[in-house]
Backbone bond lengths (Angstrom), bond angles and torsions (degrees), N, CA, C in turn:
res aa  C-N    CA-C-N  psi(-1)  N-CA   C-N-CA  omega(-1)  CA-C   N-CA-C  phi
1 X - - - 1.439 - - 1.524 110.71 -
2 X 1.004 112.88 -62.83 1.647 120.73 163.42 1.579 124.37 -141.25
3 X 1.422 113.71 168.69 1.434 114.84 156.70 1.549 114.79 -150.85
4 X 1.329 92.05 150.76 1.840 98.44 -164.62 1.895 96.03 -132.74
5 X 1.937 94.63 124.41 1.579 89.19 150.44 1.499 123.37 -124.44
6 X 1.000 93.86 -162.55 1.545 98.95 -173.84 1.982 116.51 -176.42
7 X 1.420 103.12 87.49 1.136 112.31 -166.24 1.749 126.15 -122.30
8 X 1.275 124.79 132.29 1.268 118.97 -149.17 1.785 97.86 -83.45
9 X 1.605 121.53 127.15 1.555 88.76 177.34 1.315 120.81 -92.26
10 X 1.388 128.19 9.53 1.641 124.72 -174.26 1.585 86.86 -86.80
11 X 1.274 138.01 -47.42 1.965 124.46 -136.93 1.651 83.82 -124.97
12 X 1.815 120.14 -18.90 1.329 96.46 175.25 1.567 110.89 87.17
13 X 1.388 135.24 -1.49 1.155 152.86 -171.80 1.520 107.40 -89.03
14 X 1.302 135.53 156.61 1.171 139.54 -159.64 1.305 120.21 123.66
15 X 1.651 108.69 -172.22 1.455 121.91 -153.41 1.780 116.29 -143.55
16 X 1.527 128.88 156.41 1.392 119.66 -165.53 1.701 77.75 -136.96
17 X 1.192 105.25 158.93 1.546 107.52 178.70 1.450 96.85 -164.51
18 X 1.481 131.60 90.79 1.303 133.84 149.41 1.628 133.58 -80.34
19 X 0.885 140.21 150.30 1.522 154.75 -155.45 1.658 119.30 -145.72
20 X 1.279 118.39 115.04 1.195 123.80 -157.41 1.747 92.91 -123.15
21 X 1.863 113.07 162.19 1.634 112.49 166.21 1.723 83.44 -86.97
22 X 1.114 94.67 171.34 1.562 126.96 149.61 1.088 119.10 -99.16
23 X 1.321 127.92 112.68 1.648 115.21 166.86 1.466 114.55 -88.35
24 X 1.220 110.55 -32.22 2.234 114.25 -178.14 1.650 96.23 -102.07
25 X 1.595 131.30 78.68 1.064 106.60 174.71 1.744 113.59 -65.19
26 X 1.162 124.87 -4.98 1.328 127.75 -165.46 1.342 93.62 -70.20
27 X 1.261 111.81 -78.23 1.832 126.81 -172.31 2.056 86.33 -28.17
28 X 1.260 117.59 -80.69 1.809 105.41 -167.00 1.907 97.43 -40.46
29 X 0.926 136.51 -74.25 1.178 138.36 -171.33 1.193 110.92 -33.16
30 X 1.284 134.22 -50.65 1.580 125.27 145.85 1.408 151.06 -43.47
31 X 1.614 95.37 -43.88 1.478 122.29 -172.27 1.866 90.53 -72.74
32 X 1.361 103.28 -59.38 1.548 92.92 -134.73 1.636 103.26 -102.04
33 X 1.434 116.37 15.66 1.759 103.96 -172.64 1.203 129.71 -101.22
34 X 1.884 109.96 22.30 1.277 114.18 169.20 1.285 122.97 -105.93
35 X 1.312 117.88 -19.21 1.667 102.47 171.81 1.433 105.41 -108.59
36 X 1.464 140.96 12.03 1.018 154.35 137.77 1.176 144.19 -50.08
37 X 1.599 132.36 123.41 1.489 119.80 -152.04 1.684 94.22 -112.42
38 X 1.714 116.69 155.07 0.987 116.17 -153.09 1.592 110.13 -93.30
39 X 1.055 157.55 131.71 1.585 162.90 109.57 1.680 124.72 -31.77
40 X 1.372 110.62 139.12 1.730 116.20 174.96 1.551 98.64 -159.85
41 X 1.373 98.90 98.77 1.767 100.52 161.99 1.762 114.89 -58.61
42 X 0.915 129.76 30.48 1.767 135.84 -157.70 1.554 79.96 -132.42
43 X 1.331 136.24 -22.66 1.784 109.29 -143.00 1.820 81.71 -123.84
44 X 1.422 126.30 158.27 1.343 131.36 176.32 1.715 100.14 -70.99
45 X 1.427 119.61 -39.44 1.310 106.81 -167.97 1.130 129.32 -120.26
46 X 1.801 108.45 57.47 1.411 151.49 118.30 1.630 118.86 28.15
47 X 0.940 140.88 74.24 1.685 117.28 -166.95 1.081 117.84 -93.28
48 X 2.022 107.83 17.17 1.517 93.66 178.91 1.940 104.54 -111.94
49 X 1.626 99.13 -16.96 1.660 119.02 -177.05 1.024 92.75 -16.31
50 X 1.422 138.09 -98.42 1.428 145.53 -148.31 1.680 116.03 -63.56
51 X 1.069 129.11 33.94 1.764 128.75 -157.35 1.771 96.06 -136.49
52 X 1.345 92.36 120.88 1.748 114.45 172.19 1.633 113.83 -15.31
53 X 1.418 107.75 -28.20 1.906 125.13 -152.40 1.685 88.22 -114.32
54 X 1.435 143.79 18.63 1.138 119.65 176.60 1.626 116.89 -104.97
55 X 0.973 107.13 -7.95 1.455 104.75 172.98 1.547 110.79 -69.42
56 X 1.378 112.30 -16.71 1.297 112.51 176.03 1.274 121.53 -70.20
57 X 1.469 117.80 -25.84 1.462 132.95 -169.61 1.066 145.86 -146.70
58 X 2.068 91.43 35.90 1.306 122.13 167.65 1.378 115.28 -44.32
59 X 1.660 124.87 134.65 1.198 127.05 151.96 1.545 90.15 94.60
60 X 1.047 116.29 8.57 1.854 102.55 179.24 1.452 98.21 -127.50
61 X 1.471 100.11 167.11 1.902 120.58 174.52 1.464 82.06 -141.16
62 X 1.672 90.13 162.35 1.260 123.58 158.33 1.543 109.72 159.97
63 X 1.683 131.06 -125.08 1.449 99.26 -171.15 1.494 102.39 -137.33
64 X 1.391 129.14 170.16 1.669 129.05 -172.76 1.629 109.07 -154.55
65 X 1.165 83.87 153.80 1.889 107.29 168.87 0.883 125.60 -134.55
66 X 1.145 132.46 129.01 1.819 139.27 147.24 1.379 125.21 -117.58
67 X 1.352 99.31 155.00 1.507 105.40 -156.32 1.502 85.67 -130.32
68 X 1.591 135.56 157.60 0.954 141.83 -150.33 1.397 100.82 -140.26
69 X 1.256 156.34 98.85 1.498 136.31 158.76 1.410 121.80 -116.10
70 X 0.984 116.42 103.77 1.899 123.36 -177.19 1.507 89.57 64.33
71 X 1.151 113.09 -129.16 1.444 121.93 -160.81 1.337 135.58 -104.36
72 X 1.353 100.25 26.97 1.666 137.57 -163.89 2.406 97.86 -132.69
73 X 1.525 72.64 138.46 1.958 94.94 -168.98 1.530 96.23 -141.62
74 X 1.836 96.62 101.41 1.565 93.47 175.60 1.666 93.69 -105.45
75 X 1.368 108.58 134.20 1.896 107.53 170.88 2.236 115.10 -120.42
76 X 1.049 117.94 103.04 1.089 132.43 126.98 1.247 118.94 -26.59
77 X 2.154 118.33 99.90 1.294 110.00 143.49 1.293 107.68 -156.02
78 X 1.591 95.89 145.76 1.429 111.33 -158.61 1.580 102.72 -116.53
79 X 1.174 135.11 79.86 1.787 144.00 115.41 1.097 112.86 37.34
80 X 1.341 149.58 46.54 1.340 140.82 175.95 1.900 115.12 -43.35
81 X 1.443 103.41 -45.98 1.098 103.84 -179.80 1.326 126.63 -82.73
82 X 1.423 125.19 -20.25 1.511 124.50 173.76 1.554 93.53 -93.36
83 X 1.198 124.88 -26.13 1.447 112.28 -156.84 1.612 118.99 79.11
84 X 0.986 110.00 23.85 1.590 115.07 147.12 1.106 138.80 -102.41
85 X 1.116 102.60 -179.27 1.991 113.04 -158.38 1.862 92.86 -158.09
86 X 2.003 75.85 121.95 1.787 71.73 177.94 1.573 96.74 -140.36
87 X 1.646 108.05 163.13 1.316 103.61 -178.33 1.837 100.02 -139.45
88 X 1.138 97.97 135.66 1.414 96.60 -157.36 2.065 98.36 -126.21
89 X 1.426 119.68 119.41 1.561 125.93 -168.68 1.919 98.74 -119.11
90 X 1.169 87.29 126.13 1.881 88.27 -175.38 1.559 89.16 -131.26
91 X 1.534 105.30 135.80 1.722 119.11 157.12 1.275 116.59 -118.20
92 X 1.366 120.17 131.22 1.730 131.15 -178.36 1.314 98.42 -100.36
């Protein structure tokens, strides 16, 4: 569907943000909602609102991951309600 970067060129710092449809939202709804913590753009206390990747997935819930290693932020989130799938890579 899309992809967005955004990268600093002096320190090299920045962000990748791709966006995919879903065609089987069922299969993610199965696959992915146990080690996954939950999101709802509907509720005030949101834990993704404030994150580089939310304009992508205004007005939707469903579920996400990030994994943290040194100075690298990969995030997993999957859109139940729009039917997207996004994958979002940040370097500090």
């Amino acid at each position: 569907m899309s992809k967005s970067e955004h990268w600093n060129n002096f320190n090299g710092d920045g962000y990748r943000v791709e966006v995919y449809k879903i065609l089987d939202p069922e299969y993610f709804k199965r696959k992915f909602n146990d080690n996954f913590k939950v999101f709802d753009f509907r509720k005030k206390d949101n834990p993704l609102k404030n994150t580089n990747y939310s304009e992508y997935i205004e007005n939707g819930a469903g579920f996400y991951k990030s994994l943290w290693n040194k100075d690298e932020i990969k995030t997993v989130v999957i859109d139940t309600v729009n039917n997207k799938f996004l994958y979002y890579y940040c370097s500090m």
